[in-house]
N, C-alpha and C positions, 0 to 999 in steps of 0.2 A: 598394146599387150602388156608391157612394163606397168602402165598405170594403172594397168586392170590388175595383174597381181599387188600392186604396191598397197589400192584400197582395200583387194583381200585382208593382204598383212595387218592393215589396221583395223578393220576390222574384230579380227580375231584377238589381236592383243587385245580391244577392249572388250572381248566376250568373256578373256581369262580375267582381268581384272575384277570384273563382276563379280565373276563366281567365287576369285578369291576373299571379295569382300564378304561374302553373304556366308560363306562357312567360319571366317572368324566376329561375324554379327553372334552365336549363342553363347564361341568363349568369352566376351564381354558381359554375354547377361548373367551367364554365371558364377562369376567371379564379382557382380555386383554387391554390394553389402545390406545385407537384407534385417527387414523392422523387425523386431521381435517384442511382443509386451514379457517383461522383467516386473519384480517386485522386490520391492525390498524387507527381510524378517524382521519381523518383531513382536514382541511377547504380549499373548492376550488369551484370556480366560476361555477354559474348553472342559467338556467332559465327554471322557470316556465311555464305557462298557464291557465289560468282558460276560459272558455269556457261560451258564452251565448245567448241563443236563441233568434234569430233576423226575425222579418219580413224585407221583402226588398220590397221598393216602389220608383220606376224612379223619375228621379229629377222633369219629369213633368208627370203628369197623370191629361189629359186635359180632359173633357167629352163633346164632340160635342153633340150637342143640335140646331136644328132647332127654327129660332129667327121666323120662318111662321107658318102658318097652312096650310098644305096639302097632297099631297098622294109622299109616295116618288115612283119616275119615273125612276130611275138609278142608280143603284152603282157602283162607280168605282173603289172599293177596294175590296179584300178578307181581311179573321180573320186571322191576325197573321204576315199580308205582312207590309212591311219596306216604310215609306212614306216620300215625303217632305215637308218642306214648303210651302206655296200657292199649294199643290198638289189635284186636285178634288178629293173629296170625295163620296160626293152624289146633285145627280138633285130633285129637287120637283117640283113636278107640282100644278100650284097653278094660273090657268088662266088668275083672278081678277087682280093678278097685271100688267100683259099684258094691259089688258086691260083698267087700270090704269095708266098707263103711254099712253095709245091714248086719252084719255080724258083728258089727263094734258097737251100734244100736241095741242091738237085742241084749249084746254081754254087760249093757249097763243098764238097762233095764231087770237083769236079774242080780246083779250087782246092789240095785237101788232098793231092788225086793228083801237081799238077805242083809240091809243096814237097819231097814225097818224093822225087818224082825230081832237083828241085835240088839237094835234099841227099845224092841218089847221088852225082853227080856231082860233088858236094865231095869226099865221101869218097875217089873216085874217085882224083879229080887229087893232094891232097895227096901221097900216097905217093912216087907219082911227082915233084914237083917236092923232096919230101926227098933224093930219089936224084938229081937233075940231071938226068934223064930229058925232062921237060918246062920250061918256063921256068915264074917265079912268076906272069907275066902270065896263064894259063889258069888257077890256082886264083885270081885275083882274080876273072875275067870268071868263075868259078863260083859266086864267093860272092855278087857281086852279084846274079847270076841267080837264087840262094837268096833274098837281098831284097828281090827284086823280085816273088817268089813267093808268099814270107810276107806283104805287103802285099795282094795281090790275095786270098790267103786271109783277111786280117783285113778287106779292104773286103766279102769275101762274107758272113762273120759279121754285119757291120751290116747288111747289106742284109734278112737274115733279122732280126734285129732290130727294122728298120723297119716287116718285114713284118706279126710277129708282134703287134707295137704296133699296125698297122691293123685287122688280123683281131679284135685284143683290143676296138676300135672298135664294132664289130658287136654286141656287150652293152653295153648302157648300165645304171650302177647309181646306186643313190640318193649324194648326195656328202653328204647329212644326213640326220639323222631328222627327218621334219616330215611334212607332209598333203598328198597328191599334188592338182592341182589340175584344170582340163580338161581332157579328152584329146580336140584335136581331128580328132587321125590316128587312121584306122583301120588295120586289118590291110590291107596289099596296096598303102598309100598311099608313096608317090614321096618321099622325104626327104632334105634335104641338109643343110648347116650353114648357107646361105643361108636356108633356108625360117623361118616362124615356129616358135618353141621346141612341142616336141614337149608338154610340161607344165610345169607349175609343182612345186616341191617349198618348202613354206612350213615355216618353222619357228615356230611358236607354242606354245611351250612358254611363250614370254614372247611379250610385245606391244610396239610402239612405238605411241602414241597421237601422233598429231601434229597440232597445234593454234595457234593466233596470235593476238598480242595486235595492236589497234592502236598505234601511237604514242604517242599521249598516253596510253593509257592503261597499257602497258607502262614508261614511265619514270614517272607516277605507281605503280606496283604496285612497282617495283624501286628506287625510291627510299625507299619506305616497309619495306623488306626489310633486316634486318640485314648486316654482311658490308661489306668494304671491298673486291672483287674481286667477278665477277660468277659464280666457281666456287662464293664462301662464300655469297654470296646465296640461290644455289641449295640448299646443303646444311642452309640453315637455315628453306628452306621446308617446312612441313610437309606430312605423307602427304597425297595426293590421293584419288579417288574416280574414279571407272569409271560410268558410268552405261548402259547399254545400248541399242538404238533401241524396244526395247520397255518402256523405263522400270524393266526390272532392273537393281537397284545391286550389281555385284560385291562381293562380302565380302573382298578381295584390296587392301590399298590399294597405291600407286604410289604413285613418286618422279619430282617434274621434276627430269630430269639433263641438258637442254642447252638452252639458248638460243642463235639463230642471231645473229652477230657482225654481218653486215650486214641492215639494211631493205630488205623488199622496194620496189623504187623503183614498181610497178605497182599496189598496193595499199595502199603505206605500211605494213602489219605488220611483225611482228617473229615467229619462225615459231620453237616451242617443240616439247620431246618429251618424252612421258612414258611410263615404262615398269612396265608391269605384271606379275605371275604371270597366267600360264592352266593351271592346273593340272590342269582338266578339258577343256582343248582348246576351252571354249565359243565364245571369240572365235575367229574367223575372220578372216583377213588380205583386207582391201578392203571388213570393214564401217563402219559410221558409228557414234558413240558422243559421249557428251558426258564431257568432264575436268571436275567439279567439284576447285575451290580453297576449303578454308575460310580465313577471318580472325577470327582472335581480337580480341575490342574489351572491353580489361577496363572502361572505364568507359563504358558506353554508356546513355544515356538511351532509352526506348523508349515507345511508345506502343500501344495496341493497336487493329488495325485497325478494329475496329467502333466505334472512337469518331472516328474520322477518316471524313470528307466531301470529294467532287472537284468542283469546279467551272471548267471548261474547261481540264482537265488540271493543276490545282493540288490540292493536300491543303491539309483545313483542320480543327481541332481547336478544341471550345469550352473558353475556359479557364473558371473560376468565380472570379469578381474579389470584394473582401473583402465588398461589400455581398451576396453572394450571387446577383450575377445574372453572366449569360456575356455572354462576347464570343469570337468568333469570332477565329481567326489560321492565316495560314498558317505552315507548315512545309515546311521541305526536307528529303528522307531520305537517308542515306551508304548504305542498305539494309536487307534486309528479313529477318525469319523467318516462319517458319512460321504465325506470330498477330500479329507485329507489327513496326513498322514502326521502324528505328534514327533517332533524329534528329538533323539534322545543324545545323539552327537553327529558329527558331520559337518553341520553347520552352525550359524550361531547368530543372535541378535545382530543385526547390523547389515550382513551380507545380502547383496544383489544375484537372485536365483532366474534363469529363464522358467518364465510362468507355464509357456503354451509355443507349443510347436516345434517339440526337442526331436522330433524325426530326422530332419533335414540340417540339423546340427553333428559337429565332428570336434576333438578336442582342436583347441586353438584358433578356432573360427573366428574370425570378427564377423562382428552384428548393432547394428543401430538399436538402442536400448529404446524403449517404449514402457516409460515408467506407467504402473497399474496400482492404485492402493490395493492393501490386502483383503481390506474389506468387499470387494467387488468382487474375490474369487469365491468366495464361499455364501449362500445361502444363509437366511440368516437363520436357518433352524437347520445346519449343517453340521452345527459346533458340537451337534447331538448323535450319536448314533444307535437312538432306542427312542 
């Protein structure tokens, strides 16, 4: 019986030993010192982008406008169709002038009748006053009546002139080539030069993109821009970008070619244009579009996003200090790419950053470093973000 409890006893001592082993088997795995890939910084060429919302307006956006009053009789365009120059637009019906111009016919036709007859009676008199027959006072009071004649004949030519010009009113033609825009007159609708423009005629063959910096951030952007005048600043800015509202990026880049000379005093901007090719007429004049700006930064320190952490709107990066454990730091960024983040302090040439997989990291960790060059964290068309 004794022996039989004794093997119990042992037993059981070695069931405890077991189990004590096997609950302190995880705090060894987790107290083990775990691989991490680390990089080390170092300065290499990047460019930016910063992005800003553009209305787009055609180089011309003409508003036709009947210089008459009356009904419009014809249209010869639809909304949205591609026009040319001198191309009919629309007919008016507007009678009076017709009829204007036969009354201004007829009034130089009588007009023409009583210069001949003045000039009979030039002819008339002369003879007679060569012979003494008459005094020279009737061939003056003829000649004047001749000039008196020819005037009323040349004032009836304008009047037909005037006419003709009003009648010519009654057609209206395109004054460019560009893309007819609503039409919100119908046939038979009442039209004056007072009323709203009959349509639009746009010119988008090219684009104006118009967009605005704020203040501060405008005289940072132009102070940092080569150029002693604010013409060569511009000239030395480089090609722009086009972005679309449906996040197509034109293949067409643009030039900023004006900046506005005063601030707007209502919103404090500074209000910019940039103009683009539309070579396939895609823009449209009164859409919305974004002007992307690159910046070159040849010596840019960078980080890559997945190794950065936020904590109440801060970035923060583990560095690996020489004993191999981390410590946490923030950083400020000047901007960003497409994978990573430019830095503007925090860290600095030289320093060892955890690359990947800062989840599982705590300040003061030790960690087995897994050196990664920096080129292998970034794409190589990452450096881009546009």
């Amino acid at each position: 019986m004794i022996q039989q409890c004794s093997k119990i006893a042992i037993i059981c001592f070695a069931i405890f030993l077991t189990a004590c082993n096997s609950k302190k088997q995880p705090t060894n795995t987790s107290n083990a010192v775990k691989t991490l890939p680390v990089t080390v910084l170092t300065e290499q060429p990047a460019t930016i982008a910063t992005d800003y919302p553009a209305n787009i307006q055609g180089v011309q956006n003409i508003e036709i406008r009947p210089k008459i009053d009356g009904y419009v009789e014809s249209i010869a365009v639809d909304e949205g169709s591609s026009v040319k120059k001198r191309q009919l637009l629309f007919q008016i019906m507007a009678p009076q002038y017709e009829q204007n111009v036969r009354t201004a016919e007829a009034n130089i036709k009588i007009a023409t009748a009583e210069v001949q007859s003045a000039q009979m009676q030039v002819n008339k008199v002369r003879p007679l006053v060569d012979k003494d027959i008459v005094s020279g006072y009737e061939l003056e009071s003829a000649k004047y009546l001749l000039e008196s004649k020819l005037a009323a004949l040349a004032q009836a030519e304008a009047a037909l002139n005037n006419a003709k010009t009003n009648l010519s009113y009654t057609k209206i033609y395109s004054p460019a080539d560009g893309v007819i825009g609503l039409l919100p007159y119908k046939i038979g609708s009442l039209v004056s030069s007072t009323t709203p423009p009959l349509t639009t005629v746009s010119d988008i063959r090219k684009v104006y993109a118009y967009f605005s910096f704020d203040e501060k951030h405008g005289l940072d952007f132009f102070q940092a821009v080569r150029g002693g005048t604010m013409q060569e600043k511009l000239a030395t800015l480089p090609p722009v970008t086009l972005v679309l509202a449906n996040g197509y990026v034109m293949p067409e880049k643009g030039r900023v070619e004006t900046a506005s000379g005063i601030i707007n005093t209502q919103t404090g901007s500074v209000n910019m244009r940039a103009t683009f090719d539309n070579p396939q007429l895609l823009i449209r004049s009164g859409s919305s579009a974004i002007v992307r700006i690159p910046q070159s930064i040849p010596n840019a320190i960078m980080v890559p996003q997945k190794a950065t952490y936020q904590i109440q709107g801060k970035l923060f990066v583990y560095v690996v200090g020489s004993n191999e454990t981390v410590s946490s730091s923030e950083i400020t960024i000047a901007g960003q790419t497409r994978d990573a983040y430019i830095v503007k302090s925090g860290v600095k040439k030289g320093d060892m950053i955890v690359a990947d997989g800062i989840n599982s990291l705590r300040e003061g960790l030790e960690i087995k470093p897994l050196v990664v060059a920096s080129e292998s964290l970034y794409p190589k068309d990452s450096l881009q973000n546009f």
